[in-house]
C-alpha distance (Angstrom), angle and dihedral (degrees) to the residues before:
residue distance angle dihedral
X1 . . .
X2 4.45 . .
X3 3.46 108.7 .
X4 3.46 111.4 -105.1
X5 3.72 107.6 -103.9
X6 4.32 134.4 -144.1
X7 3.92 125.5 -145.7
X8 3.70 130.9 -142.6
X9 3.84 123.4 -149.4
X10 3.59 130.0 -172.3
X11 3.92 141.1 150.0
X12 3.95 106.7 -120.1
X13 3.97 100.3 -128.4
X14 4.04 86.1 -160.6
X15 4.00 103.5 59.6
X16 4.07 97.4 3.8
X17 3.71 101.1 -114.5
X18 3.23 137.4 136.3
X19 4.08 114.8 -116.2
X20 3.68 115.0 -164.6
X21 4.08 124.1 -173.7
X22 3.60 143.7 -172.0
X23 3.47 122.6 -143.5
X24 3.97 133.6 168.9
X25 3.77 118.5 -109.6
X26 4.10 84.3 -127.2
X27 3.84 86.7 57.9
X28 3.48 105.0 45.0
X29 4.52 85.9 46.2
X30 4.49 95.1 47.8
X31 4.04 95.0 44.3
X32 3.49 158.0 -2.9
X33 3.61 107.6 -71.8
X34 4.26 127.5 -170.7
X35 3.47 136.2 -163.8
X36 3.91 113.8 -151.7
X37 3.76 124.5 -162.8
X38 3.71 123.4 -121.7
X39 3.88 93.5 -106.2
X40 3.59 91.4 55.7
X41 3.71 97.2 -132.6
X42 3.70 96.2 108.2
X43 3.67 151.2 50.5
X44 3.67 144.5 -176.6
X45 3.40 121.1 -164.1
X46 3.62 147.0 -179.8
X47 3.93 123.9 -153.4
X48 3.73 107.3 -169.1
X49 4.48 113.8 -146.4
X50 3.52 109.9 179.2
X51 3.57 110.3 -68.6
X52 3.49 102.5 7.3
X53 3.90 141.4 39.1
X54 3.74 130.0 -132.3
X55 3.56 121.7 -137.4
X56 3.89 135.1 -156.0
X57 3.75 105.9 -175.1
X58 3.92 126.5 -177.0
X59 4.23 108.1 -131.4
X60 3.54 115.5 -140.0
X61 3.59 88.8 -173.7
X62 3.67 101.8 57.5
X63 3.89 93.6 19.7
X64 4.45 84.4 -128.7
X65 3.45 127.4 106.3
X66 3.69 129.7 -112.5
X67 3.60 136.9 -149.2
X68 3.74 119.8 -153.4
X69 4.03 143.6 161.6
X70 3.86 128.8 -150.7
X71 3.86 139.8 160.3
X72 3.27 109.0 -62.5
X73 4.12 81.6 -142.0
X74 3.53 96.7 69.4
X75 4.17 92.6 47.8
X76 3.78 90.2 54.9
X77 4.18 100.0 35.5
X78 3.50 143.4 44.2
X79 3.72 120.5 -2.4
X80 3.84 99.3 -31.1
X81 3.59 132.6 -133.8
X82 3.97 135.8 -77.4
X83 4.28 115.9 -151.7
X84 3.81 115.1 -146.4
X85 3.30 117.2 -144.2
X86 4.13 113.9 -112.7
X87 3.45 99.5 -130.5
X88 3.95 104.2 49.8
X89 3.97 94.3 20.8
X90 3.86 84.8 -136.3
X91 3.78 116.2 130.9
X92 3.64 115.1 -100.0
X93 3.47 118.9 -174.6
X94 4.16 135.9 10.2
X95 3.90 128.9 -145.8
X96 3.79 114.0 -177.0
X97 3.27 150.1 41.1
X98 3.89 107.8 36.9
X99 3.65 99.1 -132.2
X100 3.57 96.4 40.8
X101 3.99 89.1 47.1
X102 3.80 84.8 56.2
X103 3.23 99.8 48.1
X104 3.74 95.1 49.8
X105 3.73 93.2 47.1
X106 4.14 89.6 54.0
X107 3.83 81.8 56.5
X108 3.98 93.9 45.9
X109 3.98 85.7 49.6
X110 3.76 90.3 50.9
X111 3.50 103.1 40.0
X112 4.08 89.3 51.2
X113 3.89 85.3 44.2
X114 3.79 91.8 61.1
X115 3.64 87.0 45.0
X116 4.25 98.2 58.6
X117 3.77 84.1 44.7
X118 3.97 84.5 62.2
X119 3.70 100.0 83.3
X120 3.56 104.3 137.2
X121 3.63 109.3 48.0
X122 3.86 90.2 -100.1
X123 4.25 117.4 121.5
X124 3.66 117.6 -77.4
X125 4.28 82.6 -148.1
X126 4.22 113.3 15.4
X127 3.64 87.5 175.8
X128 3.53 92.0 50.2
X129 4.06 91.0 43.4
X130 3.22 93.9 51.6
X131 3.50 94.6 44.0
X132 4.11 94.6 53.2
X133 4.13 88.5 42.0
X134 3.46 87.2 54.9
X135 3.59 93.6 48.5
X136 3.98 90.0 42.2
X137 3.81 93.4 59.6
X138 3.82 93.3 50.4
X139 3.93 86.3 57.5
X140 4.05 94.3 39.2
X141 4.00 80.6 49.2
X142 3.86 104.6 58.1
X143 4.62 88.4 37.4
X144 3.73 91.8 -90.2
X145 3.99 92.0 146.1
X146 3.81 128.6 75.3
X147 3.39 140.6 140.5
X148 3.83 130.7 -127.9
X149 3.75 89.1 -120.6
X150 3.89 86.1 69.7
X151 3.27 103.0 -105.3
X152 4.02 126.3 117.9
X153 3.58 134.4 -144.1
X154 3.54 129.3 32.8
X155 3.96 153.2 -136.6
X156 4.11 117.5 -127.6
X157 3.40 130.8 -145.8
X158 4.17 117.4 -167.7
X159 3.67 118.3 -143.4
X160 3.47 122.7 -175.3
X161 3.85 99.7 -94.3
X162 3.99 96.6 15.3
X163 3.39 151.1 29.9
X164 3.60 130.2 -122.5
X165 3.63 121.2 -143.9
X166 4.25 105.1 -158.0
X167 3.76 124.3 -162.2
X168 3.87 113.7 -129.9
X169 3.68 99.3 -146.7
X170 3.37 103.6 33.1
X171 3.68 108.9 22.8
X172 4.07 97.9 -131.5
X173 3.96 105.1 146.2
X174 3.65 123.6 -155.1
X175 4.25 113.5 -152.0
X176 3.63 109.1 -144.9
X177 4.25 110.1 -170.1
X178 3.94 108.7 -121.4
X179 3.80 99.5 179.8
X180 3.85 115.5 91.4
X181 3.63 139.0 32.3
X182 3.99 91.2 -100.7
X183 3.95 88.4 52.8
X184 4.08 82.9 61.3
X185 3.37 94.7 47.6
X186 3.72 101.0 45.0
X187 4.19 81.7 54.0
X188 3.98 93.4 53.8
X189 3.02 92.6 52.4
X190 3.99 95.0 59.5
X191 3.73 113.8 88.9
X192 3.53 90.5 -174.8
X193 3.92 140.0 18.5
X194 3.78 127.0 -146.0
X195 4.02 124.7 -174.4
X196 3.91 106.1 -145.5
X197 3.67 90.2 -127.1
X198 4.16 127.4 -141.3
X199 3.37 117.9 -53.9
């Protein structure tokens, strides 16, 4: 019986491509294992201690780095896990399940796609702006937005591919992705909103 095997996804923040791995789940449990992109100029890697597994991942979307820990569980079972990046609060990199990990990373690719193709300020998706404005009022409407800091409401700032939800009193923002079909979805499925606040 093959060993069942893990993938790794990231966007390469260097050359822009997406690097995809396979490794087994015996692998990824003895010892730290990495997954280099075919330029060379980046890395992600994941250093398993005891029951968890720290992870340095390269950010296409920011073009940083980021440092992060999780169970080591949910690497080596069931679907796996995807890590969004902190400053665009768009998912970054998959480990997991290989078709899932695929499929996420065709999403990545199109979702940063859109976003080159936004050069001049204008929508990557107006349909799908509209769409998640719409759907962002209705929630705004009925007290569906607050902010950790106790206050409720909100101001909103539209970017090309995403909208940013902005606390009045203490100027926290939330980024909500309003590019793709999925980034609709994930929205309508939110009864309620809540900006994390200033810490």
């Amino acid at each position: 019986m093959a060993e069942q095997m893990r993938a790794l996804g990231y966007l390469c923040p260097e050359c822009g491509k997406i690097v995809y791995g396979e490794r087994t789940r015996f692998a990824m449990s003895a010892a730290a294992v990495g997954l280099v992109c075919g330029c060379g100029r980046s890395e992600l890697t994941a250093q398993p201690e005891g029951a968890s597994c720290r992870l340095t991942v390269p950010c296409g979307l920011c073009g940083g780095e980021h440092r992060a820990e999780a169970a080591a569980e949910r690497l080596l079972e069931g679907e796996g896990i995807g890590l969004a990046c902190p400053k665009t609060r768009q998912l970054c990199c998959y480990i997991g399940q290989p078709q899932r990990v695929e499929r996420a990373l065709r999403q990545l690719e199109l979702t940063v796609e859109k976003t080159r193709e936004d050069r001049d300020g204008a929508f990557v998706d107006s349909v799908i702006m509209y769409e998640v404005l719409s759907e962002l009022r209705d929630i705004a409407a009925r007290g569906g937005v607050s902010c950790a800091c106790g206050a409720s409401g909100c101001a909103m700032e539209i970017q090309g591919a995403a909208v940013d939800l902005v606390c009045r009193q203490c100027g926290a923002r939330l980024r909500l992705p309003a590019a793709t079909d999925e980034d609709l979805d994930r929205l309508c499925c939110q009864y309620t909103l809540t900006i994390p606040g200033r810490k």
